[in-house]
Backbone bond lengths (Angstrom), bond angles and torsions (degrees), N, CA, C in turn:
res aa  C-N    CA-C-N  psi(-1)  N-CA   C-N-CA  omega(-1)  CA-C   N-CA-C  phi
1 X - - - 1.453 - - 1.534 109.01 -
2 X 1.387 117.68 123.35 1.604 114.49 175.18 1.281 104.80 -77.34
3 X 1.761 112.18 147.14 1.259 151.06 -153.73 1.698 105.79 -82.88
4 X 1.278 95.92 94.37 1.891 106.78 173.16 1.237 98.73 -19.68
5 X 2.172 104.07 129.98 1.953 91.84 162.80 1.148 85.02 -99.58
6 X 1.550 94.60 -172.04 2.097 116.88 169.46 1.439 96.45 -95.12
7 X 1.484 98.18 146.69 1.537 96.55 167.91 1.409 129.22 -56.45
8 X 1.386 117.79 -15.98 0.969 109.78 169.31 1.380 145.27 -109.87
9 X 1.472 85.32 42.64 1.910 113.57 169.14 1.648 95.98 -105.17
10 X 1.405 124.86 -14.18 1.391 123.65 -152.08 1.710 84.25 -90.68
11 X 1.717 109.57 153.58 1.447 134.23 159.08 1.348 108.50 -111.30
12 X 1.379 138.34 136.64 1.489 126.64 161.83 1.211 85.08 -132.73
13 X 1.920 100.92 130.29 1.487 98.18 160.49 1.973 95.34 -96.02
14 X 1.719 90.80 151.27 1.728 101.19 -171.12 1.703 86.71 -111.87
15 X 1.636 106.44 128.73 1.522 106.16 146.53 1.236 136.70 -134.23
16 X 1.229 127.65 133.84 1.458 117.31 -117.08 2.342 95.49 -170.57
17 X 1.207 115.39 102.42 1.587 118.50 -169.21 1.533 89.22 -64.23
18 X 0.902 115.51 -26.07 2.367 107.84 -158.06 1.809 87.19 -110.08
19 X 1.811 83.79 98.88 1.338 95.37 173.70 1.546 118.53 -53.24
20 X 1.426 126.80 -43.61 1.533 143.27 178.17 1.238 104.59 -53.82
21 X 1.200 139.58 -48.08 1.432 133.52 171.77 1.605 112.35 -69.70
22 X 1.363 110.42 -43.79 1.713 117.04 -175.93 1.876 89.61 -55.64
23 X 0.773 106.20 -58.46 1.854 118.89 -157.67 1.991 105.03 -56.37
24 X 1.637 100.57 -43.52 1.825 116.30 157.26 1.140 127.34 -50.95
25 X 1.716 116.96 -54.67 1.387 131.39 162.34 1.541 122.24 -33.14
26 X 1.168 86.55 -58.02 2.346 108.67 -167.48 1.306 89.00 -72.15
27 X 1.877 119.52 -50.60 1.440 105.62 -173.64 1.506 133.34 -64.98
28 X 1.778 104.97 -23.96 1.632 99.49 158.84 1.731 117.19 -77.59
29 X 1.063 112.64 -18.93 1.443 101.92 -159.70 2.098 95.78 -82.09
30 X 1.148 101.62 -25.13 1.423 99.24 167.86 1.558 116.85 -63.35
31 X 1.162 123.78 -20.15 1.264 119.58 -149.49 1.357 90.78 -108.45
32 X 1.746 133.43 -20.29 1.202 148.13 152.79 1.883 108.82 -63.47
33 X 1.344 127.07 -24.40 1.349 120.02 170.09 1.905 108.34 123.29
34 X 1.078 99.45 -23.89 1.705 120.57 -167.42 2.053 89.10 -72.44
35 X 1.279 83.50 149.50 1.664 104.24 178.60 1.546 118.66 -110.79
36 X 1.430 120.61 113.54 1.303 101.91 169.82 1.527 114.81 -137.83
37 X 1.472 93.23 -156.57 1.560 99.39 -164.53 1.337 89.93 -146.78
38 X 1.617 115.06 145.22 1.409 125.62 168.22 0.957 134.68 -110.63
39 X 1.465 151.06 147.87 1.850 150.51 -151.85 1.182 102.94 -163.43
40 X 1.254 109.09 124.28 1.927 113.34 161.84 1.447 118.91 -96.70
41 X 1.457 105.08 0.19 1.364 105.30 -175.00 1.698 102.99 -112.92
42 X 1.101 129.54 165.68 1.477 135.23 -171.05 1.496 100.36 -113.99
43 X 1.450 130.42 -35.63 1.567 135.68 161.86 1.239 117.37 -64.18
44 X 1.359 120.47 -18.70 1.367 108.94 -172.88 1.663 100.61 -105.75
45 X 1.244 125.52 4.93 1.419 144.87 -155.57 1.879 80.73 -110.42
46 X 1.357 105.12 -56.82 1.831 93.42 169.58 1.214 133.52 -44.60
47 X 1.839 98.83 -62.63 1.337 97.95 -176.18 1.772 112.25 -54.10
48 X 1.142 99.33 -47.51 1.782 84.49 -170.53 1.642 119.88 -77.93
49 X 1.390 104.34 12.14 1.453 109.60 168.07 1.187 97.37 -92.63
50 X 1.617 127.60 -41.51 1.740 105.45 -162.18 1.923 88.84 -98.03
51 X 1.153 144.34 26.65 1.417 121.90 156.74 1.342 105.19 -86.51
52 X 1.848 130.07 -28.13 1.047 106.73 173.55 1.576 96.36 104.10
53 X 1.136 133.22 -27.79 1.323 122.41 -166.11 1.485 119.83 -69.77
54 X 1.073 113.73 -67.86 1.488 126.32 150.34 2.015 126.71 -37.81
55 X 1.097 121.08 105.52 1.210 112.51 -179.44 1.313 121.37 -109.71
56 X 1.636 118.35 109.55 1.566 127.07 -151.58 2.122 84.27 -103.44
57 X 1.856 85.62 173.93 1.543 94.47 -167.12 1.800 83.45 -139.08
58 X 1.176 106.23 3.19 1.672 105.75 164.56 1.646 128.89 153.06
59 X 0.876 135.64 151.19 1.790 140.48 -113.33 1.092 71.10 -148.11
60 X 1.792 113.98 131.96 1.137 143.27 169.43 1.477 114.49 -117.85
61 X 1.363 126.16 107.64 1.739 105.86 -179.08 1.751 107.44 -124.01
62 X 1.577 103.98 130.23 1.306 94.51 -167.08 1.220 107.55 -121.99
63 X 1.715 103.79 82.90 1.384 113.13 170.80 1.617 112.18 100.46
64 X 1.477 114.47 -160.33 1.843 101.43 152.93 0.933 137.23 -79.54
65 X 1.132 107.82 147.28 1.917 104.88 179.51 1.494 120.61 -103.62
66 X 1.348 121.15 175.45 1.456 132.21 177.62 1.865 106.84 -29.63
67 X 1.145 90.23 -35.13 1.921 91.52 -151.78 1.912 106.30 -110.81
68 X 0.941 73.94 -54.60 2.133 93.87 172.81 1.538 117.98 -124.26
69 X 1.427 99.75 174.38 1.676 117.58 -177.47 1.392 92.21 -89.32
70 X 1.540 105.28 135.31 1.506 127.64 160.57 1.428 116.24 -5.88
71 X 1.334 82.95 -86.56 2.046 120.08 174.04 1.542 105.63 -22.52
72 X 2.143 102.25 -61.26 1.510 107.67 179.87 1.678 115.41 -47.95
73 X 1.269 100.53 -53.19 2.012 104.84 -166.87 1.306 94.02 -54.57
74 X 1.579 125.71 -49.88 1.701 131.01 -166.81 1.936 100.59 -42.81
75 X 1.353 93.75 -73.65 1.689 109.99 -174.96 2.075 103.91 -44.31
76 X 1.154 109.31 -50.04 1.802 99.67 -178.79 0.931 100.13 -83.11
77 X 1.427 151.18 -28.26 1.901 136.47 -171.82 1.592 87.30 -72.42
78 X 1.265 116.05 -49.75 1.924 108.37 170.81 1.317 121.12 -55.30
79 X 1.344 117.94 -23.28 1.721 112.02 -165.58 1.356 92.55 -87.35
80 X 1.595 118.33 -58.63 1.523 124.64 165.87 1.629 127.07 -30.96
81 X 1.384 97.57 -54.41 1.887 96.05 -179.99 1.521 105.04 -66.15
82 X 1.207 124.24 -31.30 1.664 146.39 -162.18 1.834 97.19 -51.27
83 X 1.774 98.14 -53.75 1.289 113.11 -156.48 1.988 85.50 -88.38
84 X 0.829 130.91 -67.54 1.389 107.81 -175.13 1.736 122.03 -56.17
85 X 1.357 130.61 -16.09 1.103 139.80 134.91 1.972 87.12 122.57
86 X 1.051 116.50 29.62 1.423 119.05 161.07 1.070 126.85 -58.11
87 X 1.077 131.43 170.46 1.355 140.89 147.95 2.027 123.45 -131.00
88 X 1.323 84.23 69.39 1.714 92.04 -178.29 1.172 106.25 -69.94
89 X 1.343 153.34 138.41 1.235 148.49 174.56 1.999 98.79 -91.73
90 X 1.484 105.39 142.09 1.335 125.77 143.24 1.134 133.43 -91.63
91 X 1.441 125.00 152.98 1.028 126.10 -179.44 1.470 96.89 -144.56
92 X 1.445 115.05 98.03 1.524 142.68 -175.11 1.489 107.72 -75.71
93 X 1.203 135.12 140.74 1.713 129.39 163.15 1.322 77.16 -140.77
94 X 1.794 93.10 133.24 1.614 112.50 175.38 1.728 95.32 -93.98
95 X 1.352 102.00 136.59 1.962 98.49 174.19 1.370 103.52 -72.90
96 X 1.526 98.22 152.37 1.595 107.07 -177.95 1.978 115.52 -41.84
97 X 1.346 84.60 -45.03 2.042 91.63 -172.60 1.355 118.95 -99.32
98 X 1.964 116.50 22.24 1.147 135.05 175.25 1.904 102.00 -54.08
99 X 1.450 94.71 150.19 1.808 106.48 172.84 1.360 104.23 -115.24
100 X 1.418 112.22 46.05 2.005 93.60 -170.83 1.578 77.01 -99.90
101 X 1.185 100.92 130.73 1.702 121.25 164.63 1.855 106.28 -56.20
102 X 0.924 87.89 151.67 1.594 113.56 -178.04 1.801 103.38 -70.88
103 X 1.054 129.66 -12.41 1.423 141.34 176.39 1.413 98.99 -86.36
104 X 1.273 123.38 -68.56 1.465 131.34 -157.60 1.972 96.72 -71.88
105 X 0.832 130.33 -25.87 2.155 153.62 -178.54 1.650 73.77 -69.74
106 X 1.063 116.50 -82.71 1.828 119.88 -145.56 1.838 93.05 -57.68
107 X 1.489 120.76 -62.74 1.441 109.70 -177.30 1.345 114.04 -41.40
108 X 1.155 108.31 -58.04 1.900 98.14 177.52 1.611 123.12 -65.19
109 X 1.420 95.48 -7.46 1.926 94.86 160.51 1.768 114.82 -74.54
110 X 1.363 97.18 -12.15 1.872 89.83 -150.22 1.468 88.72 -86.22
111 X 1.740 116.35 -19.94 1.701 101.98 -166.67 1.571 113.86 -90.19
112 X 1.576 103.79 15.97 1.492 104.33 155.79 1.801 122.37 99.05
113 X 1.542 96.56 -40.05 1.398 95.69 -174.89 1.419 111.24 -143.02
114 X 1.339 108.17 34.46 1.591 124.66 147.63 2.172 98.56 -95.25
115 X 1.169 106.30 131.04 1.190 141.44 156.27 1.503 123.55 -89.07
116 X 1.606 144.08 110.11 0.848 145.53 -160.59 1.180 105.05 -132.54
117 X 1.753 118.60 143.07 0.891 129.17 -152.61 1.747 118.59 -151.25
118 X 1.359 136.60 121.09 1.772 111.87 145.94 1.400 106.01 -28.73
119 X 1.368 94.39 142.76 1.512 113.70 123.83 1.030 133.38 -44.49
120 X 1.505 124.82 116.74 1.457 117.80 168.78 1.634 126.98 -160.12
121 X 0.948 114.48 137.84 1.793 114.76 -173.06 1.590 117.09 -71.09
122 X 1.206 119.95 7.80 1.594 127.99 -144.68 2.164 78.84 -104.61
123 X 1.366 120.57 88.30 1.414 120.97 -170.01 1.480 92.59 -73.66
124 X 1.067 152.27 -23.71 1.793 134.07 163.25 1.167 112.89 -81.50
125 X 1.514 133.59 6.74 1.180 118.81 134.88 1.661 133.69 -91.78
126 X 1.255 101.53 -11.79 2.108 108.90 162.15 1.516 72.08 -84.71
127 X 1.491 139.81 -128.67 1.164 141.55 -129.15 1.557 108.79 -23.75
128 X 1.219 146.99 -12.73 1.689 141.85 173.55 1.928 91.59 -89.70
129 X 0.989 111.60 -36.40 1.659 105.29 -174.72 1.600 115.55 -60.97
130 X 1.718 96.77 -46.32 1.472 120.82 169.86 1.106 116.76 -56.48
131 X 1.233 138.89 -52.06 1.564 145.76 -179.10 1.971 89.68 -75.38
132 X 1.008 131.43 -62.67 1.795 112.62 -165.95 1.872 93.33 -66.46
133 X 1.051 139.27 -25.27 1.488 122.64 -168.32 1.667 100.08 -97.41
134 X 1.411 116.93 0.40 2.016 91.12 170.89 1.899 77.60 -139.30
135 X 0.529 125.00 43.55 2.001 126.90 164.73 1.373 99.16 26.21
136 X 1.316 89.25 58.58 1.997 107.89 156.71 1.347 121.20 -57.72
């Protein structure tokens, strides 16, 4: 069994279009000990995943973003971690009035470490998702 971290070894980058919720999110999870970082864009969430500089412990996507569909960033942060041979975990929330077909949902189940989710405001239920996806 791997060795419980503290939250505050954990990075989550959060990406998230509704700055007011992104800004709510980071502000409880700080107050829980966890460290993050915020992005409205899903390309710019690439680039600094594939430079490597930054080292996250799990990818939050909430819904669509500024630039692309949810679903899209989910499928390339997977194609990307795939090819460096990672295993970053996601943690996907589909928005309530999302159109991602039930086909395109199941492919990003099969690559293992996308996590899919409702939408939902209920923060001890993201904080139980958060603690089982970085072994809080």
């Amino acid at each position: 069994m791997a060795k419980k971290l503290k939250p505050s070894d954990i990075k989550i980058l959060i990406l998230d279009n509704n700055s007011s919720r992104q800004a709510n999110f980071s502000s409880r999870l700080r107050v829980q000990g966890y460290n993050s970082k915020l992005l409205q864009g899903g390309f710019q969430a690439l680039k600094i995943l594939d430079q490597d500089k930054e080292k996250f412990n799990l990818i939050i996507v909430n819904g669509d973003l500024e630039d692309c569909a949810g679903l899209e960033v989910c499928s390339l942060i997977g194609d990307q971690q795939f090819e460096k041979k990672s295993k970053l975990p996601v943690l996907y929330f589909i928005d309530n009035g999302t159109q991602d077909s039930p086909l395109e949902v199941a492919s990003l189940l099969k690559s293992g470490n996308i996590d899919i989710q409702k939408e939902t405001s209920d923060f001890n239920k993201i904080f139980k998702l958060v603690k089982r996806n970085t072994n809080t």
